[in-house]
DOFIRO-419480 format. One record per residue: x, y, z of N, C-alpha, C, CB in turn. Coordinates in steps of 0.2 Angstrom, whole numbers, plus 2048, in hexadecimal, padded with zeros to 3 digits. Glycine has a CB too. Layout:
<atoms>
XYZXYZXYZXYZ ...
</atoms>
This chain:
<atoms>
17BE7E70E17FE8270B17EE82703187E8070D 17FE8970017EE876F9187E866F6179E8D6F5 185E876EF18BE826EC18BE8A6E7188E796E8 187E8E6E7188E966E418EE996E7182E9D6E6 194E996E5196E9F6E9196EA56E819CE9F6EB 198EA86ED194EB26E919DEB36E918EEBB6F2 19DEB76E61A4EBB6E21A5EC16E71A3EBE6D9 1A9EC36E91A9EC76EE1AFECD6EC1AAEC26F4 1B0ECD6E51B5ED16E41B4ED96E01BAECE6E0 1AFEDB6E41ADEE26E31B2EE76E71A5EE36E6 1B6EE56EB1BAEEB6EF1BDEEE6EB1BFEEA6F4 1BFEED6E51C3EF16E21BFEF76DD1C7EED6DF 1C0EFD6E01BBF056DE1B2F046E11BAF056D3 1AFF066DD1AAF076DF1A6F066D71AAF0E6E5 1A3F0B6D619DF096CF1A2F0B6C9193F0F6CF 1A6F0D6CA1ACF106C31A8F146BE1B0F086BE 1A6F196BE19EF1B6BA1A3F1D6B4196F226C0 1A6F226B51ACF236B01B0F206AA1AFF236B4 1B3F1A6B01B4F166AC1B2F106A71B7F166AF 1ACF0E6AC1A6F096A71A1F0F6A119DF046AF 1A2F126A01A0F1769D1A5F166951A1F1F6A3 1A9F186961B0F186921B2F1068E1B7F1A699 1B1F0D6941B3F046921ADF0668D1B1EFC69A 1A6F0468F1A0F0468A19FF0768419BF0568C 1A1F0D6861A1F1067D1A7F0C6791A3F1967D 1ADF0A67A1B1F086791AFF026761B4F0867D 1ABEFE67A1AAEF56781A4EF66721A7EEF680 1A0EFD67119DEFE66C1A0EFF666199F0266E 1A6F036661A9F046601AEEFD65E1ADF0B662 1B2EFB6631B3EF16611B1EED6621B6EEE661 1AAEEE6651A6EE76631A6EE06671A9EE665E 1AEEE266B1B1ED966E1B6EDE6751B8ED2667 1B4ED86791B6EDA6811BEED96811B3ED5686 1BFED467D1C8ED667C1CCEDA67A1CCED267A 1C7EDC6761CCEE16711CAEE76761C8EE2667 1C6EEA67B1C7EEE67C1CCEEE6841C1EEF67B 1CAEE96851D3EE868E1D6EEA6871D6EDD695 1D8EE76831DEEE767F1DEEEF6801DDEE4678 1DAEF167E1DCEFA67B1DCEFC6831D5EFF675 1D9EFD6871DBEFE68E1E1EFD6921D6EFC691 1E3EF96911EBEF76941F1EF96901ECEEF694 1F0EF96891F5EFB6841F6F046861F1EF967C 1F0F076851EEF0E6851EEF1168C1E8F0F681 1EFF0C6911EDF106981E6F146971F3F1569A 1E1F126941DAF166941D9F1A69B1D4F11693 1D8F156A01D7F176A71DBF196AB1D5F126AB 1E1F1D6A51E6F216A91E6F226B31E4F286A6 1E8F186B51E9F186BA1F1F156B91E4F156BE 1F5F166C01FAF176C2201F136C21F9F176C6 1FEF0D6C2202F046C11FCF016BC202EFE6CB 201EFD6B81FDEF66B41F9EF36BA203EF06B1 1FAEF26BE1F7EEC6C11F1EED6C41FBEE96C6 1F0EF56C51EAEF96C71E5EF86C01ECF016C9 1E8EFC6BA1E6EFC6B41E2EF46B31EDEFD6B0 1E7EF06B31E4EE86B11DDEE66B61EAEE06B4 1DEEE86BB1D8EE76C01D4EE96C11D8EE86C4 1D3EF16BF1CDEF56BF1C8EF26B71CFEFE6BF 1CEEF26B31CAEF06AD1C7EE96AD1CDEF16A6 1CAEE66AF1C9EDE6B11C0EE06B41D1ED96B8 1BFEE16B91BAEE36BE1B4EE76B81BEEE86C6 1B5EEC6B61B3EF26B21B0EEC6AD1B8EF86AF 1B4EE96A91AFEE36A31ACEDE6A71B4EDC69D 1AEEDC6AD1A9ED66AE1A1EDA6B01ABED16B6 1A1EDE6B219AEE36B3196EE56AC19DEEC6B8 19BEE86A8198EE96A2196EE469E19BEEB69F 19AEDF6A1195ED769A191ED869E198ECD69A 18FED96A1187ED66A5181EDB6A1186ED76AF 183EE069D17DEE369A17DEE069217DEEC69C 175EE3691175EE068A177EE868416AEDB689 178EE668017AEEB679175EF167D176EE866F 170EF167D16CEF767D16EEFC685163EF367D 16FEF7689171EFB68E175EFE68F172EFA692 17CEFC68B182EFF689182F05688185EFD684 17BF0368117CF0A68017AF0F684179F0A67B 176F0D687172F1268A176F1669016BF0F68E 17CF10692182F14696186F17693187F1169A 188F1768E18AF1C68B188F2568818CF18687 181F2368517CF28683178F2C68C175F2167D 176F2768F173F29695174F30698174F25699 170F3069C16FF386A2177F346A7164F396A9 178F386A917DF386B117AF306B517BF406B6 173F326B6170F2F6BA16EF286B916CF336BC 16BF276B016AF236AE171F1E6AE168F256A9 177F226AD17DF1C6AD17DF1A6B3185F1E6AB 17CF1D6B917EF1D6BF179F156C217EF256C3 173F156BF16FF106C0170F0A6BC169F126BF 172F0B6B7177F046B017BF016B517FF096A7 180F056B8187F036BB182F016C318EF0D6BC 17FF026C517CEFE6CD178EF76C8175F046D4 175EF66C3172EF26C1177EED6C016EEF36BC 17FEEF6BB180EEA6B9185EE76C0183EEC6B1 185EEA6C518BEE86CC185EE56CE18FEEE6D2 17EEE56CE17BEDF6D017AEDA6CB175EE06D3 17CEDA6C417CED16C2183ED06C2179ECF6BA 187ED46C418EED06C218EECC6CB196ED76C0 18CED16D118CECD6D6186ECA6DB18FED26DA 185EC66DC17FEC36E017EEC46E417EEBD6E0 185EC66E9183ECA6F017EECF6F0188ECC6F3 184ED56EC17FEDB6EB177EDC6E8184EE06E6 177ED56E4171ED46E316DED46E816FECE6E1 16CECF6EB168ECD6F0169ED26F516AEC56F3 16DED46F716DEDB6FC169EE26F9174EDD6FD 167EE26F3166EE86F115CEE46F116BEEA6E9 15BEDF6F1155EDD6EF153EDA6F6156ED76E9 156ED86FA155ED5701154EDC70615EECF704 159EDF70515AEE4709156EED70A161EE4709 15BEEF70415AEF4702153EF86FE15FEF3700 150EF16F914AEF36F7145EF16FD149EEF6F2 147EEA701141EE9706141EEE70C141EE270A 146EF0710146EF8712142EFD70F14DEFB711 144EFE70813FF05705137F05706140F076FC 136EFE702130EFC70112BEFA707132EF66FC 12CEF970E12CEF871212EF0071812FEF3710 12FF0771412CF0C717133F0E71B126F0971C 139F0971D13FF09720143F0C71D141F03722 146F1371D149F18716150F15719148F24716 153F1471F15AF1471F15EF0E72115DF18723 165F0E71F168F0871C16EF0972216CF08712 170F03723175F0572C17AEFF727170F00738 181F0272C184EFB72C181EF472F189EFC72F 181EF573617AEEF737175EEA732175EF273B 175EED72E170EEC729174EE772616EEF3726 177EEA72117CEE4720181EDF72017CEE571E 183EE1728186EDD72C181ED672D189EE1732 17BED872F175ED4731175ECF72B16EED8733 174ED2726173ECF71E179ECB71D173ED6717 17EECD71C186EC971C186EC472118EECD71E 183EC3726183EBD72B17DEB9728182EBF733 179EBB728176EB6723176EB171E175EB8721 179EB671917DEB4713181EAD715181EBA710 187EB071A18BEAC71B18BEA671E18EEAE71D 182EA3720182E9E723180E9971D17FE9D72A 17FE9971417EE99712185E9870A17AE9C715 189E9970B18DE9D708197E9D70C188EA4708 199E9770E19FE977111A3E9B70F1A2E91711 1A4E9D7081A9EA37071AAEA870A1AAEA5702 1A3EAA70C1A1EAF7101A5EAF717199EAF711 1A4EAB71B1A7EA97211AEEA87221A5EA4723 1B3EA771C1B8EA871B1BBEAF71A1B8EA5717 1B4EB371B1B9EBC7191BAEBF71F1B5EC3713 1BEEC271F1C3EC87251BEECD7291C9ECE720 1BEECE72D1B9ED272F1BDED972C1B7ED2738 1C3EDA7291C5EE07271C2EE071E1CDEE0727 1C3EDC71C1C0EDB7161B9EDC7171C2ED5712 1B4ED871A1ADED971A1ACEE271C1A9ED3720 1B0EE67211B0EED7211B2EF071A1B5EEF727 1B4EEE7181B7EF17121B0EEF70B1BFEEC710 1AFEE97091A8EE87061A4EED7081A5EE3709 1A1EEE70E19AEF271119CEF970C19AEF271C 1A2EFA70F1A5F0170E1A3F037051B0EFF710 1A4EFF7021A8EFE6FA19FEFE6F91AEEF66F7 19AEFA6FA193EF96FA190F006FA192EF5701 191F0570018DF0870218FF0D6FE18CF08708 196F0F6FD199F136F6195F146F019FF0E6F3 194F0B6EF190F0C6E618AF0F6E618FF046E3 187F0D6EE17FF0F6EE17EF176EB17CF0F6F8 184F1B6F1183F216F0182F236E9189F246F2 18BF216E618CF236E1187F216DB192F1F6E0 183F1C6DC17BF1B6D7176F216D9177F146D9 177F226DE170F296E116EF226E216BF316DC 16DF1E6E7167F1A6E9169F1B6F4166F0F6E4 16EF1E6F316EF216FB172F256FB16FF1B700 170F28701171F31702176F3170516CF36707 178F38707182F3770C17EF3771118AF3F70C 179F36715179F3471C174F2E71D178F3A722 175F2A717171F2371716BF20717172F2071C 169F2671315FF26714160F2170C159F31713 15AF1D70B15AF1A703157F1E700156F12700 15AF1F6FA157F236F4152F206EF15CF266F0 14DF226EF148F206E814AF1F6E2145F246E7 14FF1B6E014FF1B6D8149F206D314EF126D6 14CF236D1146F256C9148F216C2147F2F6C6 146F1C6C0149F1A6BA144F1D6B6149F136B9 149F206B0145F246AA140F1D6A514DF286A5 13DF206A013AF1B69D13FF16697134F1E69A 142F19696149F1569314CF1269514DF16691 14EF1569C152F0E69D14FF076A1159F106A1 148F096A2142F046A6141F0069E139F0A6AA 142F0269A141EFE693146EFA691140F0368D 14CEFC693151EF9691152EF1696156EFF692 150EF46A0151EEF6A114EEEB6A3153EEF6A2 146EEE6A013FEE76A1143EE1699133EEB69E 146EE2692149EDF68D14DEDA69014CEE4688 150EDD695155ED7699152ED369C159ED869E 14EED56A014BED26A714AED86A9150ECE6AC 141ED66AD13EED96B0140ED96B613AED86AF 140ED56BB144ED36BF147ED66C1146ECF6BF 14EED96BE152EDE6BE150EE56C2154EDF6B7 14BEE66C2148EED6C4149EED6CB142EEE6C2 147EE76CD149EE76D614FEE76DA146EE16D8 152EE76D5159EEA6D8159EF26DC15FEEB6D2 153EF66D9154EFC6DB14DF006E1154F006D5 14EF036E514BF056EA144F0A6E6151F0A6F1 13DF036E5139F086E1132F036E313CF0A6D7 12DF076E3126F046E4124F026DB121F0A6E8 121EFC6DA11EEF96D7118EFF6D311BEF46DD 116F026D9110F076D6114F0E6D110BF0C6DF 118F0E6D311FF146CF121F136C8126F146D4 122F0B6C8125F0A6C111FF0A6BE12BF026C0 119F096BE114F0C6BA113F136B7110F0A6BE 116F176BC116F1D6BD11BF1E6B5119F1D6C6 120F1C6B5126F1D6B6126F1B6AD12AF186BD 125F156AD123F126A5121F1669F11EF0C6A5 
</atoms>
């Protein structure tokens, strides 16, 4: 068993592309992650419904965004549509280890490996896995783990890295933001459904 536990509190929204959009330009103009909840809670930015939705989403929205460096920020803010939408799946795989490893275990080894479509099975198979490995895992609801998958396969879309009837999509990372996130980590790239021979291509 390892002693990692994976965080598992992605059910709430899906990639927020909008709203990490808005947070980031924000934290560019002050600089510091408090001052900016501060101005989001005070101002109702995310002109949602209840405080307690408000606290949450933004709470969820900064932990994702710390995970990129200055440069990427920018680039979600400045970026194409498509470019943010790849920022926002990068930064939900360093904020979460599951979706990590599922995007890199699964999803890339599927593409890369010639296999275009993603089943629930798929990562129901992957989640059992995990979970012999990982006791927090074995402790969730089989409503909640439906819900995960659910919230999971949401973000995929919502990134364009899979289609409404579940085929994987090819990532196209543009040369900037392949620049931006070899400066992090190279590594990072394998979060997305793309042949080795392409990013050469692609650079």
């Amino acid at each position: 068993m390892s002693d990692d536990r994976h965080s598992m509190s992605f059910t709430t929204g899906s990639l927020f592309h909008r709203e990490s959009v808005k947070l980031a330009a924000l934290y560019l103009g002050l600089g510091d992650w408090n001052s900016v909840r501060d101005k989001v809670i005070a101002e109702n930015l995310l002109q949602t419904r209840t405080q307690n939705t408000l606290k949450r989403v933004c709470r969820e929205v900064v932990s994702r965004l710390r995970t990129l460096s200055q440069r990427e920020l920018e680039l979600l803010v400045e970026g194409s549509h498509q470019e943010q939408a790849y920022i926002l799946w990068l930064a939900v795989c360093r904020r979460y280890r599951f979706i990590a490893d599922f995007a890199v275990e699964v999803i890339r080894e599927r593409y890369i490996t010639l296999k275009s479509d993603l089943t629930h099975e798929d990562f129901d198979s992957f989640f059992n896995r995990k979970s012999e490995w990982h006791l927090e895992l074995d402790e969730i609801t089989p409503a909640t783990r439906s819900k995960l998958r659910q919230v999971l396969f949401k973000m995929l879309r919502e990134a364009d890295l899979l289609t409404a009837n579940s085929m994987i999509h090819a990532a196209m990372l543009s040369p900037r933001l392949l620049d931006v996130i070899h400066r992090s980590s190279r590594r990072d790239v394998s979060y997305f459904p793309v042949f080795e021979s392409d990013l050469k291509g692609m650079a």
